[in-house]
TORDREN-480539 format. One record per atom (N, C-alpha, C, O): y, x, z. Coordinates in steps of 0.05 Angstrom, whole numbers, plus 32768, in hexadecimal, padded with zeros to 4 digits. Each point is the difference from the previous one (the first is absolute). Example, Ala and Ser with C-alpha at 12.3 -4.5 7.8 and 13.67 -1.06 7.14 Angstrom:
<milums>
7F8E8108809C
80187FEE8000
801880128000
80008015800D
80157FE47FE5
801880108001
80167FF1800E
8016800A8004
</milums>
This chain:
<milums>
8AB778FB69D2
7FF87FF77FE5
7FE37FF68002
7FEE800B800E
80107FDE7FE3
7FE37FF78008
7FFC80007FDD
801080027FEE
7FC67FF88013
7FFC80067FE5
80097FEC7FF3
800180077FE8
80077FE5801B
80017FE57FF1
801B800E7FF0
80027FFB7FE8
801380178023
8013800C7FF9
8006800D7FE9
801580017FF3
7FCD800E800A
7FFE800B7FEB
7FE280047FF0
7FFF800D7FEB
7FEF7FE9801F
7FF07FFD7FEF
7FFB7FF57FED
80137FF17FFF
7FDE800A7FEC
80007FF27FE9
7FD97FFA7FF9
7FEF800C7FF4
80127FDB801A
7FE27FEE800A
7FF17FFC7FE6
7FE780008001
802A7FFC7FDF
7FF97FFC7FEA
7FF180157FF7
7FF17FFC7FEE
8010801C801C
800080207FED
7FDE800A8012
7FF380157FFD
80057FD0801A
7FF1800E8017
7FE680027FEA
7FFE7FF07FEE
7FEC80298015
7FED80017FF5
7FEC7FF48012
80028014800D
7FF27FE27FFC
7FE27FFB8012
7FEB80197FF9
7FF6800F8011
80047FF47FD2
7FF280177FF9
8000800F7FE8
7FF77FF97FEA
8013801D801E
800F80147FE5
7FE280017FFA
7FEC7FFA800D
801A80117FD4
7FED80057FF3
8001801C7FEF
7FF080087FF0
80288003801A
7FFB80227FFE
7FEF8008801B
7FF87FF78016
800A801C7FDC
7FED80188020
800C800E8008
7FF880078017
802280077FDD
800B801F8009
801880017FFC
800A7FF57FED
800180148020
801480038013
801B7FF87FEA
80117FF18009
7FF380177FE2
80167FFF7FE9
7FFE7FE27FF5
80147FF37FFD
7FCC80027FFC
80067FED7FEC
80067FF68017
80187FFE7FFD
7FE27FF8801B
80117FF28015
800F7FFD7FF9
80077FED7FF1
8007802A8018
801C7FFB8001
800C7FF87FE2
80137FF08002
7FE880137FEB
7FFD7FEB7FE0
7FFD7FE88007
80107FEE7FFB
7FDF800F800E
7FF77FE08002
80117FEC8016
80087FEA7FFB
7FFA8024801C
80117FF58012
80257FF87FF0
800E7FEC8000
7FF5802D7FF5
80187FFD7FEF
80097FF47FEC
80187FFE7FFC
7FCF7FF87FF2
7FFE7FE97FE9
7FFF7FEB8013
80107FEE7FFB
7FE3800E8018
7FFB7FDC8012
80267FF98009
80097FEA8003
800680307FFF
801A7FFD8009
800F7FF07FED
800F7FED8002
7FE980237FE8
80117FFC7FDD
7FF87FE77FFB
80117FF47FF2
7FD17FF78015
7FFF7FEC7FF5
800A7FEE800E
80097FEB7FF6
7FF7801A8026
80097FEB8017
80227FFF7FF9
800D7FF28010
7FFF80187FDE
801D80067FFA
800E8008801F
80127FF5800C
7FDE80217FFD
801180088014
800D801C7FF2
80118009800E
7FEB80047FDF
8003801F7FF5
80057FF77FDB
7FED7FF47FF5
802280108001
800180067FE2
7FEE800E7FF0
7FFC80188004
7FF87FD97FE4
7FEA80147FF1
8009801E7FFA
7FF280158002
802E7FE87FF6
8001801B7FFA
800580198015
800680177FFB
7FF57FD88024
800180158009
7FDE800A8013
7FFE80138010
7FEF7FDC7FE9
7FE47FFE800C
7FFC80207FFF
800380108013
7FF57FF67FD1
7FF8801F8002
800B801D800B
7FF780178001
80267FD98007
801680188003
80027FFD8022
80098011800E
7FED7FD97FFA
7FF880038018
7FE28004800D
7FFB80008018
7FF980017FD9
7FE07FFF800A
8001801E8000
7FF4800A8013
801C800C7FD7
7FFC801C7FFE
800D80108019
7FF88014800D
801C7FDC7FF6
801580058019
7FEB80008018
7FFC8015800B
7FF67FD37FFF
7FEF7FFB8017
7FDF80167FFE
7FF080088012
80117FFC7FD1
7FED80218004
800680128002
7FF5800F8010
80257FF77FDD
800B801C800C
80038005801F
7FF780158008
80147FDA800A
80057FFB8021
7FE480008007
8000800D8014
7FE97FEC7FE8
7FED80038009
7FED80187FFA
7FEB8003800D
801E80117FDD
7FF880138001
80068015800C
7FF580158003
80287FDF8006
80088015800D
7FFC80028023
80058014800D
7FF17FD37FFD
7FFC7FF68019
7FE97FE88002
80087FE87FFD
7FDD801C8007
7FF57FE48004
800F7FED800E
801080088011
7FED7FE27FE9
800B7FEC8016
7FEA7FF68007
80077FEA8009
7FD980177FFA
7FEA7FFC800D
7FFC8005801D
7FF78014800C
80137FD57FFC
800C8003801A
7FE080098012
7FFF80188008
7FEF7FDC7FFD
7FE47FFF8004
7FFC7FE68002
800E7FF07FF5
7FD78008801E
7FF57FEA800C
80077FEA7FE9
80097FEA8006
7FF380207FDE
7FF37FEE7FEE
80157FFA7FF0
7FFB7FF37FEB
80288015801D
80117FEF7FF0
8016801A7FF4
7FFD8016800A
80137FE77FE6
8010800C7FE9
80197FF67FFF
80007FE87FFE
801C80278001
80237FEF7FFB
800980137FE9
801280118003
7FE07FEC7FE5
800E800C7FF1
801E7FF77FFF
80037FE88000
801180268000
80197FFD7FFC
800C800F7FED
7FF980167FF7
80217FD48003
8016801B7FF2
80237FF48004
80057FEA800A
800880227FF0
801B7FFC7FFF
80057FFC7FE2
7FF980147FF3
80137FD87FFF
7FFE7FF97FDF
801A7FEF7FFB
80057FE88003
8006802D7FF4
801C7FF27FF2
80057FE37FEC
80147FF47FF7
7FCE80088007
7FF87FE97FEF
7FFC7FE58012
7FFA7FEB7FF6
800980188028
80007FE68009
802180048016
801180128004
7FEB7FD88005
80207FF88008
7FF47FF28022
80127FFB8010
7FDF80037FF3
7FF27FF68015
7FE3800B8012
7FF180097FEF
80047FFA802C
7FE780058000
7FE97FEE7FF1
80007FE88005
7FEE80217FE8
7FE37FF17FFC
7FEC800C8004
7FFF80187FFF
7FE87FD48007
7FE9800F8006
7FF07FEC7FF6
80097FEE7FF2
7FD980158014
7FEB7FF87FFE
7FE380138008
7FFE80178008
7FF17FD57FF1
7FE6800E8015
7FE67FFA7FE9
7FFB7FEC7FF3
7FF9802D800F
7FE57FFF7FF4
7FEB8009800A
7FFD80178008
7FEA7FD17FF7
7FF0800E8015
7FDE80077FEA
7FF97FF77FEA
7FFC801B8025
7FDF80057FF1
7FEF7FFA8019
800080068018
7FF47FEC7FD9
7FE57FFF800E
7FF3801B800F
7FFF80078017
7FF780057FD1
7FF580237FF7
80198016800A
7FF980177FFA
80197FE88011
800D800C8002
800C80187FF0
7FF280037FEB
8021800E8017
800F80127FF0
8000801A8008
7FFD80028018
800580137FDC
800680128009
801D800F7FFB
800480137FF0
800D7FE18022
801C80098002
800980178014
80147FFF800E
7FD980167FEF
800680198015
800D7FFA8012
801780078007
7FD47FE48006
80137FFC801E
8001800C8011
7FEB800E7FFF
80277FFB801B
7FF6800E8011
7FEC8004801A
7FFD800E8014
7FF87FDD7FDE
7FE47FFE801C
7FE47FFF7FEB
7FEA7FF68004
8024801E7FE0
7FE380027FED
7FF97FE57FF2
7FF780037FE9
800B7FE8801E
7FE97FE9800B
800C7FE97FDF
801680067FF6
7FDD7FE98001
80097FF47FE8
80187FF08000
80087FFC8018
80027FFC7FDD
80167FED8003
80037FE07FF8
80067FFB7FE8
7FF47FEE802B
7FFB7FE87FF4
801B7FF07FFF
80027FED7FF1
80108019801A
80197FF57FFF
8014800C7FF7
80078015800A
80097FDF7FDC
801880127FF4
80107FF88002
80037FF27FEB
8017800C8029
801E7FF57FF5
8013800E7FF0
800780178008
80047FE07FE1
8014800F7FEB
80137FF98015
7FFE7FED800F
801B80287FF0
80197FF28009
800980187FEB
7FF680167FFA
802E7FD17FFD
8009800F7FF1
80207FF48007
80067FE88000
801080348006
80107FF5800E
801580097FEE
7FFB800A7FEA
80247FF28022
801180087FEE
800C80178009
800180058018
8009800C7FD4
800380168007
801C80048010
80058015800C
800B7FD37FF2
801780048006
80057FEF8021
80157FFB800B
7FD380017FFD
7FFA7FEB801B
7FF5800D8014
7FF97FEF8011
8000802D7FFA
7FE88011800C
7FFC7FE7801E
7FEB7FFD800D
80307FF47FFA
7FFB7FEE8017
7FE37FE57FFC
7FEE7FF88010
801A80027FD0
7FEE7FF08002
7FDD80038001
7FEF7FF2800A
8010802C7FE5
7FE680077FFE
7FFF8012801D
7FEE80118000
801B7FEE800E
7FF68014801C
7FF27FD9800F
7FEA7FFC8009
80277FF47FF4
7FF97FE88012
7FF57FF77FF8
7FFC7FEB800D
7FEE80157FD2
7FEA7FF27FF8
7FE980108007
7FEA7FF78006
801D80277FF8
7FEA8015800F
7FF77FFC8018
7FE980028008
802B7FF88003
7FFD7FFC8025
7FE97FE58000
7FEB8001800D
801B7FED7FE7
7FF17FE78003
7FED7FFE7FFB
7FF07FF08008
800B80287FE0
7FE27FF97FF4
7FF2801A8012
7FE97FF88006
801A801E8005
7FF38011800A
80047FF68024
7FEF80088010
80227FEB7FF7
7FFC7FE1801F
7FE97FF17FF9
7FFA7FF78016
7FF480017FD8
7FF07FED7FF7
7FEB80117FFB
7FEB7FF38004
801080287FF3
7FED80097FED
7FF580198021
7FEA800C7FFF
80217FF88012
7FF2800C800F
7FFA7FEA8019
7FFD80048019
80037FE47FD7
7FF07FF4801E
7FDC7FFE7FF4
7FF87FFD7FE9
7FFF80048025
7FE080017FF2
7FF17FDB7FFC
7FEB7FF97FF6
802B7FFA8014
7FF87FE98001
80047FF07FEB
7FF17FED7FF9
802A801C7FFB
800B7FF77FE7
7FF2800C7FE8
7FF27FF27FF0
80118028800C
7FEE80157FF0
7FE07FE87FFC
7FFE7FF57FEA
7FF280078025
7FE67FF38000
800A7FE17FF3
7FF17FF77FEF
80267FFB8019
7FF97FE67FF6
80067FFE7FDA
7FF57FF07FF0
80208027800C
800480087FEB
7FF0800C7FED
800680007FE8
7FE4800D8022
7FE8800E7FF4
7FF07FE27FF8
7FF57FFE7FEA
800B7FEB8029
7FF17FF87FFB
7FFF7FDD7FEE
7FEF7FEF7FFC
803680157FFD
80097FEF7FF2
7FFC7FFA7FD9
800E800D7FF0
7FEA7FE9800C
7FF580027FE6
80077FEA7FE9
7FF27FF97FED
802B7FFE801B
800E7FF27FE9
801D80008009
80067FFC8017
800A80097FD7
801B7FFB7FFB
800C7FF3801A
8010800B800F
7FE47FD87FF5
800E7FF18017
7FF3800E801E
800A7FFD8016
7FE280107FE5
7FFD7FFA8021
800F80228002
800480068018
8002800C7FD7
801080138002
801D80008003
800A8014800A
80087FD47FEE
80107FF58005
80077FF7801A
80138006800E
7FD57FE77FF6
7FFE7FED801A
80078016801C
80117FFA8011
7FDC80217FEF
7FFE8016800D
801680117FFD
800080118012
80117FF17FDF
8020800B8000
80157FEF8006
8014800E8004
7FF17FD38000
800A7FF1800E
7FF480038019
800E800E800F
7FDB7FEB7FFD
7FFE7FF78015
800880218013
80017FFE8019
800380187FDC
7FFC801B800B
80287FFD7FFE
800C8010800F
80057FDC7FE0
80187FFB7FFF
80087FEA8018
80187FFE8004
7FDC7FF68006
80087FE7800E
7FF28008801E
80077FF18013
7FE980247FF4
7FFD8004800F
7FF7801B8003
7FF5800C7FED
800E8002802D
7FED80157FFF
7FED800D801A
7FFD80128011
7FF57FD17FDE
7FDE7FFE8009
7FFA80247FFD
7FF7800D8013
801080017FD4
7FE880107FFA
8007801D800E
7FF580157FFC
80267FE38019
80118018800D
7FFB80068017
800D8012800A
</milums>
């Protein structure tokens, strides 16, 4: 599965403008609802879903980046998107350290194949330190795009 597969490029933030760790994940989840990848009536019923799961487990992986996830009977497909801070977050990661990169994924509950093979791809990409840096240091919509294709068409960052 490559991201072009399941990401959703419309919903990408360049720079959230919450700070902590929830309205994130709010905010990331309204950018889903406007890009019409997610239904209004189901934005809040999944943003609560992706805190409850994160309270019960950080997904602050370390070295700067975050996969909040959930399993949500409200989509029929994998979606994701990415939000980044400047200032970074504090998403009790496990290396302590702030969090500048956030991917939502939100999968279906009735698919565990598809959300195991969008996990695989994004955590193949997110522990190379080379990719991690060009991504930190991407700061609009397209060239965050540009950097999830080109990490799809090749893998330079492997």
């Amino acid at each position: 599965m490559k991201f072009s597969d399941f990401f959703c490029f419309e919903a990408v933030i360049p720079e959230l403008t919450t700070c902590d760790r929830n309205g994130v994940i709010g905010e990331l989840t309204k950018a889903l609802e406007d890009a019409g990848c997610i239904n209004a009536a189901d934005t809040e019923k999944i943003a609560k879903a992706v805190i409850k799961r994160e309270t019960e487990a950080s997904t602050g992986l370390g070295k700067g980046v975050a996969i909040p996830h959930v399993k949500h009977k409200a989509v029929d497909r994998v979606i994701a998107t990415i939000g980044q801070s400047p200032s970074g977050i504090d998403f009790n990661a496990l290396d302590k350290m702030p969090v500048y990169s956030v991917i939502l994924l939100i999968s279906p509950v009735n698919d565990p194949d598809q959300h195991l093979q969008a996990m695989e791809n994004v955590f193949k990409h997110l522990q190379q330190e080379k990719f991690r840096k060009f991504l930190r240091q991407a700061q609009s919509k397209e060239q965050i795009r540009d950097l999830f294709k080109e990490a799809d068409e090749e893998d330079v960052f492997i």
